[in-house]
C-alpha positions as CSV (number, residue, x, y, z in Angstrom):
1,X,0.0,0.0,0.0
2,X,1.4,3.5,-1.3
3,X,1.6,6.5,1.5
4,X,-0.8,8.4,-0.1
5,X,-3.8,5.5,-0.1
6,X,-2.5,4.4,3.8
7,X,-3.4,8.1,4.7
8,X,-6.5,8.0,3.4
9,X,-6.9,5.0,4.7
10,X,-6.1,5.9,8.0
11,X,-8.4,8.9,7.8
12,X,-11.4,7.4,6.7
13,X,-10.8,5.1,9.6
14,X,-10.7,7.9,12.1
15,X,-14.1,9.4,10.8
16,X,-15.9,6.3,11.0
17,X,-14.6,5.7,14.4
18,X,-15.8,9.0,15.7
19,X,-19.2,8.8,13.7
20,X,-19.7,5.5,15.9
21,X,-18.4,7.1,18.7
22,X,-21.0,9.7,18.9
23,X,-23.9,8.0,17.2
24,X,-23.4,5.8,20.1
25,X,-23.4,8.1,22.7
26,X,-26.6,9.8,21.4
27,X,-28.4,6.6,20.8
28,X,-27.1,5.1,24.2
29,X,-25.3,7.8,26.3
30,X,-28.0,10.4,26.2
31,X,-30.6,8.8,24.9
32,X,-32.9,9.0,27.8
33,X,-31.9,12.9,28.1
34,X,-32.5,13.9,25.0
35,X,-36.1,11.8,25.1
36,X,-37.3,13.2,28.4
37,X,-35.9,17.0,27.0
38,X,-39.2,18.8,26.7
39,X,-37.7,20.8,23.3
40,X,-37.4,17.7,21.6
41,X,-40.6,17.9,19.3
42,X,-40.4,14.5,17.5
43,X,-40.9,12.9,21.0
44,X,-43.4,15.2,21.9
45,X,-45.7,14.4,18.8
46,X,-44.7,10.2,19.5
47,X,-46.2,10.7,22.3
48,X,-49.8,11.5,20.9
49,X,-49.7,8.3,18.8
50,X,-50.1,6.2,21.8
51,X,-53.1,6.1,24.5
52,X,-50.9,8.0,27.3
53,X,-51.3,6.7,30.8
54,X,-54.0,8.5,33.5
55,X,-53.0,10.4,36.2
56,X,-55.2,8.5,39.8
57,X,-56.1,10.1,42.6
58,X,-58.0,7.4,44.8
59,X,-58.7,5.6,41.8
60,X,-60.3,8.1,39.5
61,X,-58.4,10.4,36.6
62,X,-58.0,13.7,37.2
63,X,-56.0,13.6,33.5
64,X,-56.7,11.0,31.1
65,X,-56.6,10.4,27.1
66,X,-59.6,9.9,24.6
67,X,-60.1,9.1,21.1
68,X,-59.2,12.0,18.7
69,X,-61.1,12.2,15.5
70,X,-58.4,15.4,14.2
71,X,-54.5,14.5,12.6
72,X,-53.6,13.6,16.5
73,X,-54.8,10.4,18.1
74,X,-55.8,11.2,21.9
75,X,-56.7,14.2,23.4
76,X,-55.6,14.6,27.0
77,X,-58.3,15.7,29.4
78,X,-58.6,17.1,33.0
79,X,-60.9,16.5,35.1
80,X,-61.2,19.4,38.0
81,X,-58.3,21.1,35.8
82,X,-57.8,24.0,37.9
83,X,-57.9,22.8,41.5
84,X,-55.7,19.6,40.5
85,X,-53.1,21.8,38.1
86,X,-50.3,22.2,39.9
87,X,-50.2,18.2,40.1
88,X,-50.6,17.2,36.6
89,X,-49.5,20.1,35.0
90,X,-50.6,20.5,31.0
91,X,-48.9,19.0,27.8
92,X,-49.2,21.0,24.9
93,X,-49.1,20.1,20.9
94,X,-46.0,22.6,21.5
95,X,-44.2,24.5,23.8
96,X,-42.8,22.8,27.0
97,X,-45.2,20.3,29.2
98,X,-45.6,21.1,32.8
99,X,-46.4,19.1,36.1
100,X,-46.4,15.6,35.8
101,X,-46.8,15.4,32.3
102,X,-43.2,17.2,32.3
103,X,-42.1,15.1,35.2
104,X,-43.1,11.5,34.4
105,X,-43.4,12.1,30.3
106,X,-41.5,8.9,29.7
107,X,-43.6,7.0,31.8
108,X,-47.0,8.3,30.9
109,X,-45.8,7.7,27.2
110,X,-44.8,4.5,28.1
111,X,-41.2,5.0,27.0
112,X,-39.4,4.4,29.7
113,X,-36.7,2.0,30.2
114,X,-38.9,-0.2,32.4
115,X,-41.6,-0.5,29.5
116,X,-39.9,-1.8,27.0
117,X,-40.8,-4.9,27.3
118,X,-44.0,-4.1,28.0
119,X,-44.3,-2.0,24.7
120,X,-42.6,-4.7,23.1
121,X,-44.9,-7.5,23.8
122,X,-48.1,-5.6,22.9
123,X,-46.8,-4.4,19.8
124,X,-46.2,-8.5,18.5
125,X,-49.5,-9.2,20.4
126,X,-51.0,-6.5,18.0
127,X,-52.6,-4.3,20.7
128,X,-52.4,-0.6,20.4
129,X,-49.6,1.2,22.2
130,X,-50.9,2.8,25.8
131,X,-48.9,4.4,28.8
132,X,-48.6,3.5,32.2
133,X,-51.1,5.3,34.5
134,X,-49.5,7.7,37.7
135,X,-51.1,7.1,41.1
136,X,-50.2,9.9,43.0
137,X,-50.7,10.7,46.8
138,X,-53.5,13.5,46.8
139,X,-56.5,12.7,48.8
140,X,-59.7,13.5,47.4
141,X,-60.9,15.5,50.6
142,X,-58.0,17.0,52.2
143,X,-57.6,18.8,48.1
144,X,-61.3,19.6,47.7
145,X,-60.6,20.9,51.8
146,X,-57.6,23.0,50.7
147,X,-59.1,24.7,47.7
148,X,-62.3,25.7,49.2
149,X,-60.6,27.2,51.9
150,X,-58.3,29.3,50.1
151,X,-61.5,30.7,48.2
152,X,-60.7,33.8,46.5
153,X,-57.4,34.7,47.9
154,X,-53.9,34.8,46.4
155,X,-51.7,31.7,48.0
156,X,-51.0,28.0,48.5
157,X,-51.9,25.6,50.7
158,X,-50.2,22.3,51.4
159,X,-50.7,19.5,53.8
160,X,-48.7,16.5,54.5
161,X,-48.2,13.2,56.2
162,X,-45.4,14.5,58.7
163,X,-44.3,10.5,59.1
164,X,-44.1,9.3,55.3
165,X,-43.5,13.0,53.7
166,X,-46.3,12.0,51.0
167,X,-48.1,15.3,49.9
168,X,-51.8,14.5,50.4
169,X,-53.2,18.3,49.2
170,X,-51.6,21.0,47.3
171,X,-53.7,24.0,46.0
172,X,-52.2,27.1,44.7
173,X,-54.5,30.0,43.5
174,X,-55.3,31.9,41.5
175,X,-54.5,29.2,38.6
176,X,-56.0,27.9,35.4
177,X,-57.7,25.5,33.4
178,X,-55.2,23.1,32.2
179,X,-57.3,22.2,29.2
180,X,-57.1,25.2,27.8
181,X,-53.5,24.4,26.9
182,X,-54.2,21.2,25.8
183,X,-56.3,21.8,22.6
184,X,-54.7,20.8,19.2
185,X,-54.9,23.8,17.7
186,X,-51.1,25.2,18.3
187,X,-52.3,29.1,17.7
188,X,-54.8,28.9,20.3
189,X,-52.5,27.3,22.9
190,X,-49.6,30.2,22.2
191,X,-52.4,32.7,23.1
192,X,-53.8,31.2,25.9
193,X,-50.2,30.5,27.4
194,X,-49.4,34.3,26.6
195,X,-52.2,35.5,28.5
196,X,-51.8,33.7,31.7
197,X,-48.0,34.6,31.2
198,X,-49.0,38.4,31.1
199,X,-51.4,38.0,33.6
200,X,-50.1,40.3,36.9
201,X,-51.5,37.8,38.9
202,X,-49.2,34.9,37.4
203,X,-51.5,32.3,37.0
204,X,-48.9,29.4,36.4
205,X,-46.7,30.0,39.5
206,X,-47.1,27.2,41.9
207,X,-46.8,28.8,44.7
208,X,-46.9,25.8,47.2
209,X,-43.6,25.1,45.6
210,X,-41.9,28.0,44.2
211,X,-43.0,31.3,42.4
212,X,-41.8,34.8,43.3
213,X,-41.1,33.4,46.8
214,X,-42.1,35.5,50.0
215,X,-40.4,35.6,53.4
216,X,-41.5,33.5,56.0
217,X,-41.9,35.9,58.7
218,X,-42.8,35.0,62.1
219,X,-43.0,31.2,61.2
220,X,-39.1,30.9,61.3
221,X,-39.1,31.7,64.3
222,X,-39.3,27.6,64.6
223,X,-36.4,27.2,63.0
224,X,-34.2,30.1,65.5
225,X,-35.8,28.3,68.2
226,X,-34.9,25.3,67.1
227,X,-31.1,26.4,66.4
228,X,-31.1,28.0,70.0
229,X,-32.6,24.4,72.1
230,X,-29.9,21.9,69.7
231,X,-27.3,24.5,70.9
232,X,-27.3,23.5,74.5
233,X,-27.5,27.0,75.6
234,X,-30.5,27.7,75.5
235,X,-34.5,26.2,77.4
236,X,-37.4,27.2,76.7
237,X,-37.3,29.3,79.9
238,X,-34.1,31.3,79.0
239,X,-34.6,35.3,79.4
240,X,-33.7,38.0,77.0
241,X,-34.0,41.8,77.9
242,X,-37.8,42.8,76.9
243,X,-37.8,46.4,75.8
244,X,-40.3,48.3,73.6
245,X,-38.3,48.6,70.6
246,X,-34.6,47.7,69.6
247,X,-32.1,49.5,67.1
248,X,-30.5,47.0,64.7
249,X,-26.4,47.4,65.6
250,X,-24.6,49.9,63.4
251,X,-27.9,51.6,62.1
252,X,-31.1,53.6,62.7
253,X,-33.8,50.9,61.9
254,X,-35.9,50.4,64.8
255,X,-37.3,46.9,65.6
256,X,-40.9,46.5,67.5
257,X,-43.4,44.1,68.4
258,X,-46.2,43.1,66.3
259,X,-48.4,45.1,69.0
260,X,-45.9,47.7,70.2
261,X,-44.8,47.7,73.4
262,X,-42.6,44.8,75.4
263,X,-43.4,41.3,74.8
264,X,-45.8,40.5,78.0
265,X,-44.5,43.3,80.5
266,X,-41.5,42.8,82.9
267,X,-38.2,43.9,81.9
268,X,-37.2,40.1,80.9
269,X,-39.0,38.0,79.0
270,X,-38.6,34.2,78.2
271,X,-38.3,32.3,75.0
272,X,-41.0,30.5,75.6
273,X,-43.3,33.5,75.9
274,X,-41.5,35.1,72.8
275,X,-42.2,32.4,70.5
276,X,-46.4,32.1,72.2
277,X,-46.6,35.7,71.7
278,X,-44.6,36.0,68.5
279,X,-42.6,38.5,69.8
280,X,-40.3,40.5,67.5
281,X,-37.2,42.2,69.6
282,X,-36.6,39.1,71.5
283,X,-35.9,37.1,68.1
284,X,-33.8,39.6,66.6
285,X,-32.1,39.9,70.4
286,X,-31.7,35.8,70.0
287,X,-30.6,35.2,66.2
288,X,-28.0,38.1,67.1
289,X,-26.6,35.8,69.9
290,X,-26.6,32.8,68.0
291,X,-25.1,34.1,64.5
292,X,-26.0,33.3,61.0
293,X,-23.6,30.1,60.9
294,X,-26.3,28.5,63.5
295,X,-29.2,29.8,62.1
296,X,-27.9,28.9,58.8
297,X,-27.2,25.5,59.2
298,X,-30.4,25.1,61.6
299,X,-32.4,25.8,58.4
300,X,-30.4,23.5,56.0
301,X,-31.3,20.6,58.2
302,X,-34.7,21.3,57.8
303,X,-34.4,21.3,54.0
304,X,-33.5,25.2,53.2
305,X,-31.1,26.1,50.0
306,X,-31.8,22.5,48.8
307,X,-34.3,21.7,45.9
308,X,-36.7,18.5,45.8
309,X,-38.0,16.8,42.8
310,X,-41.6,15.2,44.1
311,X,-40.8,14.1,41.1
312,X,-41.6,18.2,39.6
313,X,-38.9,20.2,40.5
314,X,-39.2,22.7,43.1
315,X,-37.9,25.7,44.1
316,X,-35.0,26.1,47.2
317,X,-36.2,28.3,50.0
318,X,-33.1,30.3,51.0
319,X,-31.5,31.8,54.2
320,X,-28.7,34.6,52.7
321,X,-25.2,33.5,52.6
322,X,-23.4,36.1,54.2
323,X,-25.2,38.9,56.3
324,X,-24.3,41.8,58.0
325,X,-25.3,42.0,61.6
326,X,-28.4,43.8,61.2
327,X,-29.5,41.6,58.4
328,X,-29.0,38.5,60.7
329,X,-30.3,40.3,63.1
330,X,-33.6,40.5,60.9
331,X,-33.3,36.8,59.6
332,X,-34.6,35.8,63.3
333,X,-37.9,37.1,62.4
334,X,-37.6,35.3,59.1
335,X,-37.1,39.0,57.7
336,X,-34.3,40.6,55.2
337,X,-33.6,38.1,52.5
338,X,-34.9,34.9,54.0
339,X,-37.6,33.0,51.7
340,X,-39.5,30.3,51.7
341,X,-41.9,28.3,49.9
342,X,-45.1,26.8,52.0
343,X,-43.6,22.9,50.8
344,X,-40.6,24.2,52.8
345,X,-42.3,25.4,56.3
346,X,-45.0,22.4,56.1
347,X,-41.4,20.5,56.4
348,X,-40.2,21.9,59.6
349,X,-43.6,21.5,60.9
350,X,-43.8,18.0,60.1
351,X,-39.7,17.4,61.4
352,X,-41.3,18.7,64.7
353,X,-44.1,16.3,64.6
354,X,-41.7,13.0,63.5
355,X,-39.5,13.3,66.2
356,X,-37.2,15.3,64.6
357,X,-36.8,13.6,61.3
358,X,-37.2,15.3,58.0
359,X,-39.2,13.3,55.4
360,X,-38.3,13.9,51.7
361,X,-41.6,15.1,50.3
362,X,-43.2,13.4,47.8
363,X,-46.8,13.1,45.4
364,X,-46.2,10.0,43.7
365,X,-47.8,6.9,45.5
366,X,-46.7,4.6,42.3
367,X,-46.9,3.8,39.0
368,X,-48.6,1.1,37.0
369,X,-48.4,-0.8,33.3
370,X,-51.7,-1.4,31.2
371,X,-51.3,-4.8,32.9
372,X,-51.7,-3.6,36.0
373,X,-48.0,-4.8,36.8
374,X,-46.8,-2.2,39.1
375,X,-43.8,-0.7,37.5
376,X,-42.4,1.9,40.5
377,X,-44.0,2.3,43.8
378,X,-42.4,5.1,45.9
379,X,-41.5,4.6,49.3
380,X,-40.9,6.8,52.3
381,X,-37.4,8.3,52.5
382,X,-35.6,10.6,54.9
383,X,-33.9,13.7,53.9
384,X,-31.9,13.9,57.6
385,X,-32.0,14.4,61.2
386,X,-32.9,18.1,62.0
387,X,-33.7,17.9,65.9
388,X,-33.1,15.7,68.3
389,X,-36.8,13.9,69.5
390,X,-36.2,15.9,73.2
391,X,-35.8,19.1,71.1
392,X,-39.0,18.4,69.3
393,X,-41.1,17.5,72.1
394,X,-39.8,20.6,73.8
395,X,-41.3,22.6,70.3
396,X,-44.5,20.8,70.0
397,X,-45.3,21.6,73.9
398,X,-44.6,25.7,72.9
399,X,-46.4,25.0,69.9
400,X,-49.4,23.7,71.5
401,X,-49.5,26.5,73.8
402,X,-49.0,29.3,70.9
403,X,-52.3,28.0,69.7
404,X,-54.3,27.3,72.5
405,X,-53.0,30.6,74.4
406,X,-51.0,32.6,72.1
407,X,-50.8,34.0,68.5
408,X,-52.2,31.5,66.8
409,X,-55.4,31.2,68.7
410,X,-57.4,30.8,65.5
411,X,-56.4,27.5,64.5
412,X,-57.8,25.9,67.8
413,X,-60.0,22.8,67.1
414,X,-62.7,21.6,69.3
415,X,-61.5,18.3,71.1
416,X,-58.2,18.4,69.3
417,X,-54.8,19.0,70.4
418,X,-53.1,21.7,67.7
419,X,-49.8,22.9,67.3
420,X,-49.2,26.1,65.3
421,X,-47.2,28.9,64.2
422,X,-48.4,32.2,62.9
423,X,-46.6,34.9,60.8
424,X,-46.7,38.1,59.1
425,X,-44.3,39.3,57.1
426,X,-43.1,42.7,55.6
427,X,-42.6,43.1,52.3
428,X,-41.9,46.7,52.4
429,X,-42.5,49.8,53.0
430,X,-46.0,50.0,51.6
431,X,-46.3,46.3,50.0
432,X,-48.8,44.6,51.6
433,X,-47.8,42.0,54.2
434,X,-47.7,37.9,53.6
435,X,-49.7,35.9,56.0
436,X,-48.6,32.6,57.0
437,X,-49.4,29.6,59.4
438,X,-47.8,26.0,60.4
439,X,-48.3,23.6,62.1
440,X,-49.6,19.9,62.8
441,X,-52.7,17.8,64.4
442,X,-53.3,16.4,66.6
443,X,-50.2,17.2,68.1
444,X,-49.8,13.8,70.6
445,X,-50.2,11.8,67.5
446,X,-49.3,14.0,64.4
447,X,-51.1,12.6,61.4
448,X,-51.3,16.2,59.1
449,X,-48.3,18.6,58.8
450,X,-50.0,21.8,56.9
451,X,-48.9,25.1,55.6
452,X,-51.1,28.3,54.3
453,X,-49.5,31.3,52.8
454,X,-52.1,34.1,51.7
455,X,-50.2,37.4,50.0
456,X,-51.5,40.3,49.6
457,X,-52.4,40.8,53.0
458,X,-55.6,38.7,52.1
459,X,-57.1,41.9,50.8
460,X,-56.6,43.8,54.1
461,X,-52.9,45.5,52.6
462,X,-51.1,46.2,55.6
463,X,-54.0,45.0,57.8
464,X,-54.5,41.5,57.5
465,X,-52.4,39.3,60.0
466,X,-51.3,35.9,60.2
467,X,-53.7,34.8,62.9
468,X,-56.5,36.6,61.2
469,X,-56.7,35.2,58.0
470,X,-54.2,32.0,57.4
471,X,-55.0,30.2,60.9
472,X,-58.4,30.3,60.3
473,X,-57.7,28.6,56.5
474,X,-55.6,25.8,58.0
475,X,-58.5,24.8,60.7
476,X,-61.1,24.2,58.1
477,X,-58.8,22.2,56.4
478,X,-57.5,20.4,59.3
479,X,-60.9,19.3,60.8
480,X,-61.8,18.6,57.2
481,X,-59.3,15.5,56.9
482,X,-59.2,14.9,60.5
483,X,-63.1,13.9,60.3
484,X,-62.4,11.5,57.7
């Protein structure tokens, strides 16, 4: 063989070796990521050739395929669209699917990994191709509990099972009709998504889980509580000075109570009292002792600057990574540049209630072939120790007692044990303030962890108050599912 003809050689061996190279790593390598990438609009239209799986709660579809007589096949249907929307999410003819269509697309599809067999054998058995149906952990009541609640205002609630971490309700208002973006006429579906996206009061945000996210307010005051009792340095009955109003070090903002004055009267006041009375100066006085390291790391045991997938994606709720003194200060009033999302405070309430443990949430129960052979069920996992169980009996007790004699008096239940936390935070000057409660029941034998965010002051601006508006919200629901 002459030079010339062994270089060419040589070369046309090294271009077929990379072609295989990377048709194998698309075709192997990434082939699941490029299938489950929502841009990829081959898949997406594959996936309307096949019968795609339901979506169960209890049994019964809240999303579901039927016969198409148009150039599609099926045409995906929800039942009680908005209330159940920020479960399933939509899937559009284009544009990105949401929810759990976005989530478990694969699977609903029946193109995942685990269905190949399953695809395979119905396709040489000539029956048409159909997707595995989704049984997720919503309960019927404790949803249709949370969204009537809610009524007309702007917010999320979310309850959970404090010992398992399954999400059994998650309502987020105000919302939409997922079938509206689910029609097959692509022109329609581009206007309707643009309206809801221009909408000022952002429709598609999920608030339980993420959105423009709001500071938490009074209701991390569990988690600088709980920094303060793993310490060691600090009981329920340890005293801070109780004056009328406190200057943040280095500066000329002025802190105060929610009511004015001291928290109680006396010239000392105890944390146990602070947190029943959801005192202001006494938190900032304690989250300055402590420092942001504690508080910081407090909060990440509970779940803070960490996203979950449930299997959707959600949004971290954040404590700021380096602040000043005053801003620290301010984050023991969950204040400054703290935020959370309601998933994330109906997680420290329900660590409280299990002993300590944080649960990874979850609202997949499992997941099912046409066959009925169960593909995936989910099972409870833990995300970590974030107390110790003598720390969390010690909460629950001043829990209890913010709701049957403190702040949160409005969440009391009639022959039930409740524990609860109230807040109200500042959004600025003149912004209206966020409302929030937490909290569990019955609180000797924690079945429901629940959180209720309400912005916009409920309507009242600068008015409305925690114990006003959201504790009220979180007892209908809780005697709602507790009577069940």
């Amino acid at each position: 063989m002459n030079r010339e003809l062994k270089r060419v050689t040589i070369v046309a061996l090294l271009m077929f070796l990379a072609l295989f190279g990377a048709s194998s790593v698309i075709q192997y390598v990434q082939a699941d990521e490029l299938a489950a990438d929502p841009r990829n609009a081959r898949t997406l239209y594959q996936s309307y050739s096949v019968e795609r799986g339901p979506i169960l709660v209890d049994g019964n579809p809240i999303a579901f395929s039927e016969p198409s007589d148009d150039d599609y096949k099926f045409q995906r249907i929800y039942s009680n669209g908005p209330m159940y929307a920020p479960v399933t999410g939509f899937i559009p003819v284009n544009g990105e699917p949401t929810g759990l269509e976005a989530a478990l697309n694969a699977e609903l599809s029946g193109r995942s990994e685990s269905q190949f067999f399953d695809s395979l054998n119905r396709l040489i058995s000539g029956q048409d191709p159909m997707g595995a149906s989704v049984e997720v952990t919503i309960d019927p009541v404790a949803q249709q509990a949370a969204w009537d609640a809610l009524g007309d205002y702007t917010g999320a609630i979310i309850v959970t099972e404090p010992k398992t971490g399954r999400i059994i309700a998650m309502v987020t208002k105000p919302t939409y009709d997922p079938n509206a973006l689910a029609v097959h006429d692509g022109d329609e579906v581009e206007q309707t998504y643009q309206s809801l996206v221009e909408n000022p009061s952002d429709p598609l945000f999920n608030r339980a889980t993420g959105g423009d996210m709001n500071p938490p307010g009074s209701v991390f005051k569990l988690v600088v509580t709980a920094a303060a009792l793993e310490s060691g340095q600090y009981t329920p009955d340890s005293t801070f000075p109780n004056p009328g109003e406190l200057t943040l070090p280095g500066t000329s903002s002025v802190v105060r109570n929610s009511g004015g004055g001291t928290c109680g009267g006396g010239s000392e006041v105890t944390l146990a009292t602070a947190l029943r009375l959801s005192c202001n100066i006494p938190f900032v006085e304690l989250a300055l002792e402590l420092g942001d390291d504690a508080i910081r790391t407090q909060a990440e045991k509970f779940g803070f600057d960490s996203s979950f997938e449930i299997p959707m994606p959600t949004a971290a709720s954040t404590y700021p990574p380096n602040p000043d003194e005053p801003q620290t200060g301010l984050s023991g009033i969950g204040q400054g540049d703290v935020r959370a999302t309601p998933l994330q405070m109906a997680m420290v309430s329900a660590a409280i209630a299990n002993g300590g443990v944080v649960m990874n949430p979850d609202v997949v129960d499992s997941i099912t072939a046409p066959d009925f052979r169960p593909i995936e069920e989910f099972d409870a996992t833990q995300f970590g120790r974030a107390i110790s169980e003598s720390t969390a009996r010690t909460m629950t007790g001043m829990m209890v007692d913010g709701v049957e004699n403190g702040a949160a008096s409005n969440a009391r239940i009639d022959g039930v044990s409740v524990a609860g936390k109230t807040g109200t935070a500042e959004n600025g000057e003149d912004d209206p303030y966020t409302l929030w409660f937490t909290g569990f029941a019955p609180a000797d034998d924690p079945r429901y962890a629940i959180t209720v965010l309400v912005e916009d002051g409920g309507g009242l601006g600068q008015e409305g108050f925690g114990n006003l508006i959201a504790a009220p919200l979180a007892q209908q629901v809780l005697e709602a599912v507790l009577n069940t």
